[in-house]
PyMOL Python script that loads the backbone (N, CA, C, O; Angstrom):
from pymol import cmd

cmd.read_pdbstr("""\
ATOM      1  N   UNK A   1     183.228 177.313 167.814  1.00  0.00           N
ATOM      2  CA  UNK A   1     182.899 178.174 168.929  1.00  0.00           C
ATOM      3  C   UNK A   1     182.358 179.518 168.431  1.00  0.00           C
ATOM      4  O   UNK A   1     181.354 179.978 168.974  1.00  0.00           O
ATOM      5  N   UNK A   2     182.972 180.189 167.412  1.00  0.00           N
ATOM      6  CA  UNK A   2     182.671 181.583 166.987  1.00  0.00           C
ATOM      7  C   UNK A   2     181.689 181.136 165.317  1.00  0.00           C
ATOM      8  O   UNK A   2     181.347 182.014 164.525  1.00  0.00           O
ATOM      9  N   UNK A   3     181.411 179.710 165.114  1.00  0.00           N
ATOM     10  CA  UNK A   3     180.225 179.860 163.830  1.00  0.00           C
ATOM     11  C   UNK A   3     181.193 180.473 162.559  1.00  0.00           C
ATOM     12  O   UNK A   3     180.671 181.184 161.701  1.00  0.00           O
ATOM     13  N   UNK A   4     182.606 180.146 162.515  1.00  0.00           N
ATOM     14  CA  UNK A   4     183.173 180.877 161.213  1.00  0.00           C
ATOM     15  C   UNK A   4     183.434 180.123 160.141  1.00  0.00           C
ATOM     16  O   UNK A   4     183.244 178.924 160.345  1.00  0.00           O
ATOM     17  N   UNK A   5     183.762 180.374 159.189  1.00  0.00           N
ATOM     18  CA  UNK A   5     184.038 179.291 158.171  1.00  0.00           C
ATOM     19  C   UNK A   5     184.918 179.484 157.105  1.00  0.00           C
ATOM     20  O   UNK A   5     184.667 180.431 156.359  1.00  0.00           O
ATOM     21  N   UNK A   6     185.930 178.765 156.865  1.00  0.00           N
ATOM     22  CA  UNK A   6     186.955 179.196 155.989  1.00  0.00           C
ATOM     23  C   UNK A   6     186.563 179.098 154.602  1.00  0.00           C
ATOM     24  O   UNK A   6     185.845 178.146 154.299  1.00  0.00           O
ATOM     25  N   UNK A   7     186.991 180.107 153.506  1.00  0.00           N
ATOM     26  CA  UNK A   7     186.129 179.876 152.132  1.00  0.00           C
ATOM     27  C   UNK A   7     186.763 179.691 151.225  1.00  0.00           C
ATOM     28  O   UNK A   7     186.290 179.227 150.187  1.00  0.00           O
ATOM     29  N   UNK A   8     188.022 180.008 151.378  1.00  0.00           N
ATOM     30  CA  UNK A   8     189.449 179.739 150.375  1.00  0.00           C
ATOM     31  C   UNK A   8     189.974 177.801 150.941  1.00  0.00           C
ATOM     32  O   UNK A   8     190.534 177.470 151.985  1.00  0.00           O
ATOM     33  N   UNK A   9     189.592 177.066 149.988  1.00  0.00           N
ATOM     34  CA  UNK A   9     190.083 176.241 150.299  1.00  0.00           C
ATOM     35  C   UNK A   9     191.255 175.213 149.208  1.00  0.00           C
ATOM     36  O   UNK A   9     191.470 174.001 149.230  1.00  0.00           O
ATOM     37  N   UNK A  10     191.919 176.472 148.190  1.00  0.00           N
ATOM     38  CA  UNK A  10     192.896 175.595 147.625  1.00  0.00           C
ATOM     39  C   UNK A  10     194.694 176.604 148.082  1.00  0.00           C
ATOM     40  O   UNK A  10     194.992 177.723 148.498  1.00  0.00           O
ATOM     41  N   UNK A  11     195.160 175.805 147.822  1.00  0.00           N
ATOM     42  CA  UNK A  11     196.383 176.715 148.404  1.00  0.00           C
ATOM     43  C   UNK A  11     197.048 177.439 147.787  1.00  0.00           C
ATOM     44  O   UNK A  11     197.223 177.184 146.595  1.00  0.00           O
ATOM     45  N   UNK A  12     197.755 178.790 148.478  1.00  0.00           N
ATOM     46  CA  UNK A  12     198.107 179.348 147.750  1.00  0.00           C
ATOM     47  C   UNK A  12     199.421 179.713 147.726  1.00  0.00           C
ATOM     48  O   UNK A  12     199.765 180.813 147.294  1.00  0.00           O
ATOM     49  N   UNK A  13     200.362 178.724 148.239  1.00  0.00           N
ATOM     50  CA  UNK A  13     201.687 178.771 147.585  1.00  0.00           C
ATOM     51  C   UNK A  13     202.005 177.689 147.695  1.00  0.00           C
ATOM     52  O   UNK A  13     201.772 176.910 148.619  1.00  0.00           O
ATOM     53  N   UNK A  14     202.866 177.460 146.264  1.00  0.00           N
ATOM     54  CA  UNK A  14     203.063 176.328 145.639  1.00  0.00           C
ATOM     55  C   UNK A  14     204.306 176.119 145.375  1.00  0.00           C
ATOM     56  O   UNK A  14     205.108 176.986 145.029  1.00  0.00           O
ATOM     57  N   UNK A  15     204.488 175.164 145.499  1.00  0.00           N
ATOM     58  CA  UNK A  15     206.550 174.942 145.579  1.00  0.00           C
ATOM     59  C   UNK A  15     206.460 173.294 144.739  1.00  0.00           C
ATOM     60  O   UNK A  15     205.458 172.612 144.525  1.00  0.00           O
ATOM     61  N   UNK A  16     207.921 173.011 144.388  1.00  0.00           N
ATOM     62  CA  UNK A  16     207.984 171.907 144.109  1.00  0.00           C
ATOM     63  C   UNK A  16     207.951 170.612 145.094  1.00  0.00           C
ATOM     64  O   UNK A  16     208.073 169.428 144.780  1.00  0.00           O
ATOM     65  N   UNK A  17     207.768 171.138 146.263  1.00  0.00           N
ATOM     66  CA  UNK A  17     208.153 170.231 147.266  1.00  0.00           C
ATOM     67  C   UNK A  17     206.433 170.087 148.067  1.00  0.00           C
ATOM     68  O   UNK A  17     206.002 169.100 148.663  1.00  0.00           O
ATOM     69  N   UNK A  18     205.917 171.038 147.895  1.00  0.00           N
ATOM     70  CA  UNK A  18     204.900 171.312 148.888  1.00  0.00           C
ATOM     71  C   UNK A  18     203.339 172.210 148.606  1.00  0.00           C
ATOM     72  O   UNK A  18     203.448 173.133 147.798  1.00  0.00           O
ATOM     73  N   UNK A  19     202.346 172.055 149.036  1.00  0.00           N
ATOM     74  CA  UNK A  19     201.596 172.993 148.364  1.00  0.00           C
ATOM     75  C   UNK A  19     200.862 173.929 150.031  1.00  0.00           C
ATOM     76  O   UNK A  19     200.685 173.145 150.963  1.00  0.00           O
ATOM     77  N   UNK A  20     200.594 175.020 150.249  1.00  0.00           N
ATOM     78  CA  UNK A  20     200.149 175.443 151.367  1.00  0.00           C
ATOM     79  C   UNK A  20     199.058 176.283 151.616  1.00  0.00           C
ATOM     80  O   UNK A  20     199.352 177.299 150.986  1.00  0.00           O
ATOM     81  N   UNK A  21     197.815 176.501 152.233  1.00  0.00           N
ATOM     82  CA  UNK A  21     197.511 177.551 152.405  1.00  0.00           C
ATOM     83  C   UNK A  21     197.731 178.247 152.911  1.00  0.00           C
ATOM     84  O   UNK A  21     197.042 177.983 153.897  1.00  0.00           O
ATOM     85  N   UNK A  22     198.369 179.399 153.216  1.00  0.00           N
ATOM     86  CA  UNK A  22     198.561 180.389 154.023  1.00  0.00           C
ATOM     87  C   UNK A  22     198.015 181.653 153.961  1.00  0.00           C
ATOM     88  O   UNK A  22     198.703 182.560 154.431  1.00  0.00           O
ATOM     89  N   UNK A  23     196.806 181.959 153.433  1.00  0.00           N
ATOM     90  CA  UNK A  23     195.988 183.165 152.951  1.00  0.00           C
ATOM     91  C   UNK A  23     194.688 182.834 153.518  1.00  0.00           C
ATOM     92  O   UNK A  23     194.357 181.664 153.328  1.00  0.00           O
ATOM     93  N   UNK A  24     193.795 183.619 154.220  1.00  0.00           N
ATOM     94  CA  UNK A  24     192.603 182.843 155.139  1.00  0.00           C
ATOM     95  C   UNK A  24     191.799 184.008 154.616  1.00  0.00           C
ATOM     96  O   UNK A  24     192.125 185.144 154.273  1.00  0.00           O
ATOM     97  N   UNK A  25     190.165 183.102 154.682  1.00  0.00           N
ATOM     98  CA  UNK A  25     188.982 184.278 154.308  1.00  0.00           C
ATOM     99  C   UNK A  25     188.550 183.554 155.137  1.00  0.00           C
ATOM    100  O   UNK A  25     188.656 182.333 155.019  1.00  0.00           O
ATOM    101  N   UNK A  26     187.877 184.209 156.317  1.00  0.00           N
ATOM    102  CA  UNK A  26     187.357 183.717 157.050  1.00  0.00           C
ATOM    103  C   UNK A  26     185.929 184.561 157.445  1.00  0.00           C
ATOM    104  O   UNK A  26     185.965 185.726 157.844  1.00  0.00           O
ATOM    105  N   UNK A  27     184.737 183.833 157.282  1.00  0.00           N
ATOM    106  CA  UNK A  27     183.267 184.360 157.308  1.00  0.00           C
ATOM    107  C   UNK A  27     182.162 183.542 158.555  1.00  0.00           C
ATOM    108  O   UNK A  27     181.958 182.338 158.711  1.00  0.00           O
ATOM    109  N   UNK A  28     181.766 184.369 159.081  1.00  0.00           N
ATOM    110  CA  UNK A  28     180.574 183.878 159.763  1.00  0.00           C
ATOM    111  C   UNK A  28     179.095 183.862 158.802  1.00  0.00           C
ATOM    112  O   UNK A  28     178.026 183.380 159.175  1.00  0.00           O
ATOM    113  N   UNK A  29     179.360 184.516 157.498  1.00  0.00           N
ATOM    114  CA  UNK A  29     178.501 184.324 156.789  1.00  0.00           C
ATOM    115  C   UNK A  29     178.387 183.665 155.796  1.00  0.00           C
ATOM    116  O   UNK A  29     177.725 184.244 154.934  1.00  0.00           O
ATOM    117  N   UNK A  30     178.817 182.486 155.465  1.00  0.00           N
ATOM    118  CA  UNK A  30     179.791 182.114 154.046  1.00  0.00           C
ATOM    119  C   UNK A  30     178.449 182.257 153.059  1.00  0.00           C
ATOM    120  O   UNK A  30     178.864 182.215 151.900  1.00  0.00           O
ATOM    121  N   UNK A  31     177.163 182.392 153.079  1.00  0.00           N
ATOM    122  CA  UNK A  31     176.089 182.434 152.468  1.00  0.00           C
ATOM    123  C   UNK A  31     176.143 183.987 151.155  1.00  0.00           C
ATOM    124  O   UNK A  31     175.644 184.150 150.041  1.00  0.00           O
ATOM    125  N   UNK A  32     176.852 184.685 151.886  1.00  0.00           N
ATOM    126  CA  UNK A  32     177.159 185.983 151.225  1.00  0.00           C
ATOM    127  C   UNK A  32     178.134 186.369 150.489  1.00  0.00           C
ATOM    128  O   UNK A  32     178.371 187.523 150.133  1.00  0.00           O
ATOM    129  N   UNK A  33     178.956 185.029 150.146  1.00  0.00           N
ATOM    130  CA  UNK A  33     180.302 184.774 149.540  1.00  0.00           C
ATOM    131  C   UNK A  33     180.049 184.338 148.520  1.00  0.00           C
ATOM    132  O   UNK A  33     180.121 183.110 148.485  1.00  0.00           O
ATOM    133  N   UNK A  34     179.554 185.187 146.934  1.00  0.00           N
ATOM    134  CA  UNK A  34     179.552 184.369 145.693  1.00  0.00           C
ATOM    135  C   UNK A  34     180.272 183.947 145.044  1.00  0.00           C
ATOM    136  O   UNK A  34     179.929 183.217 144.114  1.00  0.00           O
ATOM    137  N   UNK A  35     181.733 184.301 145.335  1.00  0.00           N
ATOM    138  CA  UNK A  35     182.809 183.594 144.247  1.00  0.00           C
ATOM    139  C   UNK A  35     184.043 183.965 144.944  1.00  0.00           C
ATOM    140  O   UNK A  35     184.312 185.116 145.290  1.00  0.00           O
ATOM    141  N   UNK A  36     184.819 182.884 145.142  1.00  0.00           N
ATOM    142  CA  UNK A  36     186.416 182.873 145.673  1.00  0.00           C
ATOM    143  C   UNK A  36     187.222 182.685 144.849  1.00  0.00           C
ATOM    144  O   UNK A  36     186.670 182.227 143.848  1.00  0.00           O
ATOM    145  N   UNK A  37     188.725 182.844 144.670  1.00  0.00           N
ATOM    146  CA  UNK A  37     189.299 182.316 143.791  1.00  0.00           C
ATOM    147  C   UNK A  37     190.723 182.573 144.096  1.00  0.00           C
ATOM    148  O   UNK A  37     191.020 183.249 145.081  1.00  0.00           O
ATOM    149  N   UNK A  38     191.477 182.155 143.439  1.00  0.00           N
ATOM    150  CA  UNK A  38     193.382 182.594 143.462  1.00  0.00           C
ATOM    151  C   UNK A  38     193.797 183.295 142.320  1.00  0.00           C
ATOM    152  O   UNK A  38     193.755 182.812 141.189  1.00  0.00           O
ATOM    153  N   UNK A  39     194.168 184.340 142.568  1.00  0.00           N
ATOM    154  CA  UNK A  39     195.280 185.032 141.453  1.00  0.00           C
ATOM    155  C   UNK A  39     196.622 184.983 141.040  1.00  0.00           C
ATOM    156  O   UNK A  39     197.471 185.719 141.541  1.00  0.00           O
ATOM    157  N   UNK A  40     196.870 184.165 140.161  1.00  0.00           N
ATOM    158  CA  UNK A  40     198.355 183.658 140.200  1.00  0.00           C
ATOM    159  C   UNK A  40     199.359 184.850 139.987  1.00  0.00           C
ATOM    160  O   UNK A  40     199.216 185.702 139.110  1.00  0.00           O
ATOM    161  N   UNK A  41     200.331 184.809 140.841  1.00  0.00           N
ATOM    162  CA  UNK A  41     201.509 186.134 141.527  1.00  0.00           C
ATOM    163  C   UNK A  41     203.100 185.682 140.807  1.00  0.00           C
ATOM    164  O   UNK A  41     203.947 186.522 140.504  1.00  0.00           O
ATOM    165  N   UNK A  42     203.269 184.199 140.622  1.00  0.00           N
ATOM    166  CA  UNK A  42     204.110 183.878 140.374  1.00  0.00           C
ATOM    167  C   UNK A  42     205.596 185.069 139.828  1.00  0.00           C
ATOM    168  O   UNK A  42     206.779 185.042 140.167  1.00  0.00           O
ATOM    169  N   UNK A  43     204.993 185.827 139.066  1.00  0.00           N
ATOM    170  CA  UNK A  43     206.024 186.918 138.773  1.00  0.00           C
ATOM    171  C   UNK A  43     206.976 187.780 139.857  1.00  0.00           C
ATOM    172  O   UNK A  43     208.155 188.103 139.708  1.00  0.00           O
ATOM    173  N   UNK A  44     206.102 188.045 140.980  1.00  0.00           N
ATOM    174  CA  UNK A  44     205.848 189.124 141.543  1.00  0.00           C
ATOM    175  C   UNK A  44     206.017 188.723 142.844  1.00  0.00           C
ATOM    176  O   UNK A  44     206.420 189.668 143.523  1.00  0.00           O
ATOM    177  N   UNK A  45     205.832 187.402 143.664  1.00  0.00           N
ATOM    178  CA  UNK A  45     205.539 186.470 144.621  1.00  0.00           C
ATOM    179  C   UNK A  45     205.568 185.070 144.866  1.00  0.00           C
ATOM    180  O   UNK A  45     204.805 184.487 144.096  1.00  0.00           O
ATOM    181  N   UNK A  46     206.190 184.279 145.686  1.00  0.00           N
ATOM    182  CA  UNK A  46     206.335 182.693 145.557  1.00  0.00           C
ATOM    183  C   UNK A  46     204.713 182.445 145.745  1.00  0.00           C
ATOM    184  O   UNK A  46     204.372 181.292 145.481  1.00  0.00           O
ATOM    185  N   UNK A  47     203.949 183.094 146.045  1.00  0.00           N
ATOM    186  CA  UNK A  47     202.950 182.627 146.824  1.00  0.00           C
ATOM    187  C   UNK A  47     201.893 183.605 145.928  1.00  0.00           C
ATOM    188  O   UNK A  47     202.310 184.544 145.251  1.00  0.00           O
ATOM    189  N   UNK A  48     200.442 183.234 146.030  1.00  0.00           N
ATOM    190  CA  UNK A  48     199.034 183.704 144.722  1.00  0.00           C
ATOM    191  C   UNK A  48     198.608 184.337 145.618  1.00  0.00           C
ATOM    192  O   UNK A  48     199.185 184.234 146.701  1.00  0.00           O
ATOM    193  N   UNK A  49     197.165 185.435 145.468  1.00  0.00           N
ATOM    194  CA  UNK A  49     196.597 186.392 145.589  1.00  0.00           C
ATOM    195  C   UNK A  49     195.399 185.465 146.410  1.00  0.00           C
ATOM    196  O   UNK A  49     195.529 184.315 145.991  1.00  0.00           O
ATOM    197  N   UNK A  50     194.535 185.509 147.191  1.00  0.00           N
ATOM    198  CA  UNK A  50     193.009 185.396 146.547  1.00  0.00           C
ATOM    199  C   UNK A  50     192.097 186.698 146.746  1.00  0.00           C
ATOM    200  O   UNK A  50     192.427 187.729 147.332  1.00  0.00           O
ATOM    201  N   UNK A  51     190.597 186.351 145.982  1.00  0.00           N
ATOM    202  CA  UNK A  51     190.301 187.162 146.153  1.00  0.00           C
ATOM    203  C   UNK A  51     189.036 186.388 146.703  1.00  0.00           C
ATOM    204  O   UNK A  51     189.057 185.264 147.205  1.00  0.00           O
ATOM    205  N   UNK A  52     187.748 187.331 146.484  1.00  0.00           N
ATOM    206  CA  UNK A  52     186.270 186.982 147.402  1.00  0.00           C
ATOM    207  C   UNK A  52     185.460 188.034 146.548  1.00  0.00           C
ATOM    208  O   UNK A  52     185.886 189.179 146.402  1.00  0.00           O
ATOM    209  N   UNK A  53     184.384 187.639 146.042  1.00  0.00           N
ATOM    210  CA  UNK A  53     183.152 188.459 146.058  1.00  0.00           C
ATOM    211  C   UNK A  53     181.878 188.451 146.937  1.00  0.00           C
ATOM    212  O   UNK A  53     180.962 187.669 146.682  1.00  0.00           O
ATOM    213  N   UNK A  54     181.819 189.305 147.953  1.00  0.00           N
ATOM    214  CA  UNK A  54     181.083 189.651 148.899  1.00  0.00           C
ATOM    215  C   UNK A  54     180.000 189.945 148.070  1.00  0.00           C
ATOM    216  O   UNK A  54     180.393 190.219 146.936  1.00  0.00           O
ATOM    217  N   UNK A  55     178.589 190.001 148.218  1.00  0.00           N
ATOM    218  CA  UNK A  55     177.618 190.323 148.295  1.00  0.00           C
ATOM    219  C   UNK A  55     176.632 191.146 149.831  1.00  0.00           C
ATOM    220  O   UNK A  55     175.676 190.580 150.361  1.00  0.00           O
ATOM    221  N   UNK A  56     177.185 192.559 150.288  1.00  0.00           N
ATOM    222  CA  UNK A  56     176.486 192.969 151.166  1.00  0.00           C
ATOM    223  C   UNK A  56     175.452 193.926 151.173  1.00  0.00           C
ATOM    224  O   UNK A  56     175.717 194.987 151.737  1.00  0.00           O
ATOM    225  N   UNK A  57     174.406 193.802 150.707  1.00  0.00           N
ATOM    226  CA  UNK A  57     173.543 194.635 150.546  1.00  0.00           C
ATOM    227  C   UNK A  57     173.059 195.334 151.647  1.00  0.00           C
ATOM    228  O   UNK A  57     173.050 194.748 152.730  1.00  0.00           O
ATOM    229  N   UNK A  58     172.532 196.829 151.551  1.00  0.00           N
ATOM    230  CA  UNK A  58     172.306 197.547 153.156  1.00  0.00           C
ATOM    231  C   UNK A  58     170.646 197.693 152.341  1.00  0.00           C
ATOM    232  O   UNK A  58     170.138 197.596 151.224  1.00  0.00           O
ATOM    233  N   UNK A  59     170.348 197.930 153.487  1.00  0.00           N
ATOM    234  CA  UNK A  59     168.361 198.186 153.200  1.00  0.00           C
ATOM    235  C   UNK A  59     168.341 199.469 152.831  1.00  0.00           C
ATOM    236  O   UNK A  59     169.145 200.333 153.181  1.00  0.00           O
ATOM    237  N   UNK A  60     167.422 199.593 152.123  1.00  0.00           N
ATOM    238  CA  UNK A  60     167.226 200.561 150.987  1.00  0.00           C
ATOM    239  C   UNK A  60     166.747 202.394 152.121  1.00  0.00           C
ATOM    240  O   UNK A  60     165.752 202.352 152.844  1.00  0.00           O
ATOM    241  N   UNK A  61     167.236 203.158 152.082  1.00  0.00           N
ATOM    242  CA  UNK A  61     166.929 204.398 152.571  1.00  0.00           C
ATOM    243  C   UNK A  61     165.243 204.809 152.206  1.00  0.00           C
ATOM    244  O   UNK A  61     164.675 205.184 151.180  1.00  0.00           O
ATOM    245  N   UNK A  62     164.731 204.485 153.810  1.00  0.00           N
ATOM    246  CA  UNK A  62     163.228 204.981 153.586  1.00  0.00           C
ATOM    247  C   UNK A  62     162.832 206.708 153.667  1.00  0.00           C
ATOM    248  O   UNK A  62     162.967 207.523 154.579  1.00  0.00           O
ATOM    249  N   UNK A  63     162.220 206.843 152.093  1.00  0.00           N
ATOM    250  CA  UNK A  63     162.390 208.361 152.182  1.00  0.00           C
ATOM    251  C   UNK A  63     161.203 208.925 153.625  1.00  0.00           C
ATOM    252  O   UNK A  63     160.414 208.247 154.284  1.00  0.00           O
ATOM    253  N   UNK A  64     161.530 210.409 153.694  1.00  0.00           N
ATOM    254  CA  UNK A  64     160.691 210.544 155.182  1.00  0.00           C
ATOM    255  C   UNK A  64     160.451 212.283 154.481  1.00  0.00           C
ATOM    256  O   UNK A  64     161.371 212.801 153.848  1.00  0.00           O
ATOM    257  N   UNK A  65     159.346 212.899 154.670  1.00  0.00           N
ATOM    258  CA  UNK A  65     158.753 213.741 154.288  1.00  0.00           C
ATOM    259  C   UNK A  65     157.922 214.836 155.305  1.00  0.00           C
ATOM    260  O   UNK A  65     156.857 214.614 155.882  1.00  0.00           O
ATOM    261  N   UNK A  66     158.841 216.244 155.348  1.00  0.00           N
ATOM    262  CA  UNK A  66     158.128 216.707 156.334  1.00  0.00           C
ATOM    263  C   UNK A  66     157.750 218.266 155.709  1.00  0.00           C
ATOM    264  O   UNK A  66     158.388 219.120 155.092  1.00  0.00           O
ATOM    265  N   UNK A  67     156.635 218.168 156.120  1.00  0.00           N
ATOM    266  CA  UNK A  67     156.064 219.344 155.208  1.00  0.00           C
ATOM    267  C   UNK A  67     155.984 220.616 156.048  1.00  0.00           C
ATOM    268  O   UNK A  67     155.293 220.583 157.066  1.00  0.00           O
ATOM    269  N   UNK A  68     156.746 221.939 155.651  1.00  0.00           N
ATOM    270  CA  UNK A  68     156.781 223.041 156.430  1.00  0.00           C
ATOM    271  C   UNK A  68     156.163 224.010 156.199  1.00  0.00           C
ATOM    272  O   UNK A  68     156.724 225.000 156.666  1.00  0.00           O
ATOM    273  N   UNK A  69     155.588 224.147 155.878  1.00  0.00           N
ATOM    274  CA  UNK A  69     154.529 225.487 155.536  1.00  0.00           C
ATOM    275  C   UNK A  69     152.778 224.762 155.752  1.00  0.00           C
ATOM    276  O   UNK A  69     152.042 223.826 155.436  1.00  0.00           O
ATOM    277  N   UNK A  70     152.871 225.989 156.508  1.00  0.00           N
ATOM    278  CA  UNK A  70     151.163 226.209 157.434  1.00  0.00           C
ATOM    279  C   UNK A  70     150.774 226.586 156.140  1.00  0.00           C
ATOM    280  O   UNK A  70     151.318 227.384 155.377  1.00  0.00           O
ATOM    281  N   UNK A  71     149.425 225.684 155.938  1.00  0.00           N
ATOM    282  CA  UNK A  71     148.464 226.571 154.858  1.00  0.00           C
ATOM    283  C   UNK A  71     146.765 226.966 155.378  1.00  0.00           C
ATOM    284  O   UNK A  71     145.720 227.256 154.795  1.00  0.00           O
ATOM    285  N   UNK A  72     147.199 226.785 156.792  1.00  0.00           N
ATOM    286  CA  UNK A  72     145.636 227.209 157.435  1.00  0.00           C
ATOM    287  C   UNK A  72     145.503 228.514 156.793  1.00  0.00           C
ATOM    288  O   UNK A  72     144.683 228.630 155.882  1.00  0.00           O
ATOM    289  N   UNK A  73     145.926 229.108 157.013  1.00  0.00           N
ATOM    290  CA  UNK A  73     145.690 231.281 157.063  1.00  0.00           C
ATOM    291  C   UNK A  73     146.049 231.281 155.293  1.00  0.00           C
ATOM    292  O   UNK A  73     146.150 232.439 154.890  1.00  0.00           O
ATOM    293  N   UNK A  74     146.214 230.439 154.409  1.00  0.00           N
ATOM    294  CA  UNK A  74     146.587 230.826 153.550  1.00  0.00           C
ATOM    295  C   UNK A  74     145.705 231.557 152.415  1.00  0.00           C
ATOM    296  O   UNK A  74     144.844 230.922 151.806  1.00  0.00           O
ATOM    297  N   UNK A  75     145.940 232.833 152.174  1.00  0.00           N
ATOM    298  CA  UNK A  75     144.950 233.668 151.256  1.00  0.00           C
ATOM    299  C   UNK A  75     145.550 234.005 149.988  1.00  0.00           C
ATOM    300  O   UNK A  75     146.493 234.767 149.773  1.00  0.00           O
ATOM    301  N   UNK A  76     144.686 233.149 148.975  1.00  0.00           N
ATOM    302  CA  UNK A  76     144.955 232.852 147.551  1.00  0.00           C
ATOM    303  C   UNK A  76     145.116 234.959 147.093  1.00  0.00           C
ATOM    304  O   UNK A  76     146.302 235.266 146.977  1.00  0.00           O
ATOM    305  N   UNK A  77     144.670 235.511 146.993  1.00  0.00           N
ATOM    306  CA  UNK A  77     144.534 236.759 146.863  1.00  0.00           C
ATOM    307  C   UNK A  77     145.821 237.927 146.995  1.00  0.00           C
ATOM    308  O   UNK A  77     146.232 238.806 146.238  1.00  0.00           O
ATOM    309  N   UNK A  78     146.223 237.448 148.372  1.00  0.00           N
ATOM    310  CA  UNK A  78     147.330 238.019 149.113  1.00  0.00           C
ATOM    311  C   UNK A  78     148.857 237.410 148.430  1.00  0.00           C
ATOM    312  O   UNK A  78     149.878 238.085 148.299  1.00  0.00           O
ATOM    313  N   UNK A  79     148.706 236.120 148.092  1.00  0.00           N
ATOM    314  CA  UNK A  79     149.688 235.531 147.271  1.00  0.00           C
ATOM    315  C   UNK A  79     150.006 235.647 145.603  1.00  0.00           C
ATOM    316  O   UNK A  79     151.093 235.589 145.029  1.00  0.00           O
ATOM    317  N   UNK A  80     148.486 235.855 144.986  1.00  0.00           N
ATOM    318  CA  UNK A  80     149.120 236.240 143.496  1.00  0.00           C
ATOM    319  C   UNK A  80     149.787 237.821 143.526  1.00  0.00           C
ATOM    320  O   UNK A  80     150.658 238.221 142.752  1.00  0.00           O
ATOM    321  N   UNK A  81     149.012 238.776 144.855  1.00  0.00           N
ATOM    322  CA  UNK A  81     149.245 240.176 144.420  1.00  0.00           C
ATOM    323  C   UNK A  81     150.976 239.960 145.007  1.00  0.00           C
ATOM    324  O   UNK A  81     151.907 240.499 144.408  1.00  0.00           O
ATOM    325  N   UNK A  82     151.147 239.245 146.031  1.00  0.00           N
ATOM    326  CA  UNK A  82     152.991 239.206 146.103  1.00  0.00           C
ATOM    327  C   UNK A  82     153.529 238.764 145.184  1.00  0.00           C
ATOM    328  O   UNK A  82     154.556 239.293 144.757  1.00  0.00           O
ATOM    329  N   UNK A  83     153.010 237.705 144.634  1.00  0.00           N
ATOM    330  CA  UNK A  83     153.722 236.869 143.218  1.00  0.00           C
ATOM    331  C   UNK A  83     154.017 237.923 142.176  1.00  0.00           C
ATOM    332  O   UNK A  83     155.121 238.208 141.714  1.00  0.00           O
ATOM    333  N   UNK A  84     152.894 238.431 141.897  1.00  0.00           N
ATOM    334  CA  UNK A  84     153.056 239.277 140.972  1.00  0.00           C
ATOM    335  C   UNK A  84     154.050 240.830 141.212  1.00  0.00           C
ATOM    336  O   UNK A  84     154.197 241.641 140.297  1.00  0.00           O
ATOM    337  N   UNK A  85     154.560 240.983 142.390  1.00  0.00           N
ATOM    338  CA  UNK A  85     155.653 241.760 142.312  1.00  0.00           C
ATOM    339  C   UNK A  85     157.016 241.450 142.722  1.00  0.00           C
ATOM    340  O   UNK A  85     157.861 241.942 143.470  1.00  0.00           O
ATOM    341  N   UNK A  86     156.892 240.316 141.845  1.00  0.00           N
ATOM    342  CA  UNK A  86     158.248 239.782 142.239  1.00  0.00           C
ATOM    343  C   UNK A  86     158.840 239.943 140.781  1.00  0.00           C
ATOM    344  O   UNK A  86     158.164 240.068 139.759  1.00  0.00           O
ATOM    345  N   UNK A  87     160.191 239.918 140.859  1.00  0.00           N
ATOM    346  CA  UNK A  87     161.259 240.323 139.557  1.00  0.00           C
ATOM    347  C   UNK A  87     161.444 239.237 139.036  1.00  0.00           C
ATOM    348  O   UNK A  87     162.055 238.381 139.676  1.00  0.00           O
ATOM    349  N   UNK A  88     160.962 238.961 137.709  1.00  0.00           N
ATOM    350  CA  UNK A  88     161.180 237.102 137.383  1.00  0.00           C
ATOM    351  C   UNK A  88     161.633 237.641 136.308  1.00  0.00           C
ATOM    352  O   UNK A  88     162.684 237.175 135.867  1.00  0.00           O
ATOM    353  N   UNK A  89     160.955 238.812 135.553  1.00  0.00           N
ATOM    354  CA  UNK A  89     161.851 238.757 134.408  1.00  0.00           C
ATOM    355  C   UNK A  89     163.532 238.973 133.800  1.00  0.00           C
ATOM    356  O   UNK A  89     164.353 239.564 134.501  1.00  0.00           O
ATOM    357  N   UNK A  90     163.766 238.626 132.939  1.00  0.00           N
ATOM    358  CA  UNK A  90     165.273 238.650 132.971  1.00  0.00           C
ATOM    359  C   UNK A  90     165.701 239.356 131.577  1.00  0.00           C
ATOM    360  O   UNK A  90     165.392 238.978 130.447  1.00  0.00           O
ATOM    361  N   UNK A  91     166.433 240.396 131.913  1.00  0.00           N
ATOM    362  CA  UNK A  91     166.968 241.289 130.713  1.00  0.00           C
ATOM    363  C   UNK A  91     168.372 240.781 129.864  1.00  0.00           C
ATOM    364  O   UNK A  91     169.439 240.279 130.218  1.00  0.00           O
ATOM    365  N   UNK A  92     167.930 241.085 128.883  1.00  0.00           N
ATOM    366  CA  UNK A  92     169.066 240.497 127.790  1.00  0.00           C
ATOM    367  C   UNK A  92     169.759 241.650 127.320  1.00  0.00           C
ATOM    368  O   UNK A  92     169.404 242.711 126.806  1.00  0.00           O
ATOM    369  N   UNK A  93     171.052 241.043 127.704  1.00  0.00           N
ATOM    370  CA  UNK A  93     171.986 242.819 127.337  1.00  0.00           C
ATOM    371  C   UNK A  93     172.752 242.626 126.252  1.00  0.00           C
ATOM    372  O   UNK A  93     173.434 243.548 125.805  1.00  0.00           O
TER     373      UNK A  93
END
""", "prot")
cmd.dss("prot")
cmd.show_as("cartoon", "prot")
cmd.util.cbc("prot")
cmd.orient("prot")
């Protein structure tokens, strides 16, 4: 009904009597799922880990460029004589 699909399909707790899954990955995309697996817990837990490697890539950020300065009126003349009184140099003390 909902197109999902389970991707873990070995179980992950294990007894002498019984084996179970009880850990669910559940995807409407399973195409984007490169590698599943179980992490054995035994120490720590009657029951294993799993895990999933997703693959979700987002579309790449389209750069966008907006240019702010008017250069209609712009007078080459008027700009070196400002340039040139500007304080660029730097004193060493």
């Amino acid at each position: 009904m909902f197109e999902l699909t389970q991707i873990v399909n070995r179980p992950t707790r294990v007894t002498r009597t019984s084996k179970t899954l009880i850990d669910h990955f559940i995807t409407k995309h399973p195409q984007k799922v490169t590698n599943t697996g179980i992490i054995p817990c035994s120490i720590v837990s009657d029951y294993d880990a799993i895990y999933a490697c997703v693959n979700v890539r987002l579309p790449r950020f389209q750069p966008r460029y907006k240019f702010i300065r008017d250069i209609r009126n712009f007078n080459e003349d008027v700009f070196k004589e400002y340039f040139s009184t500007l304080p660029l140099s730097v004193d060493v003390i």
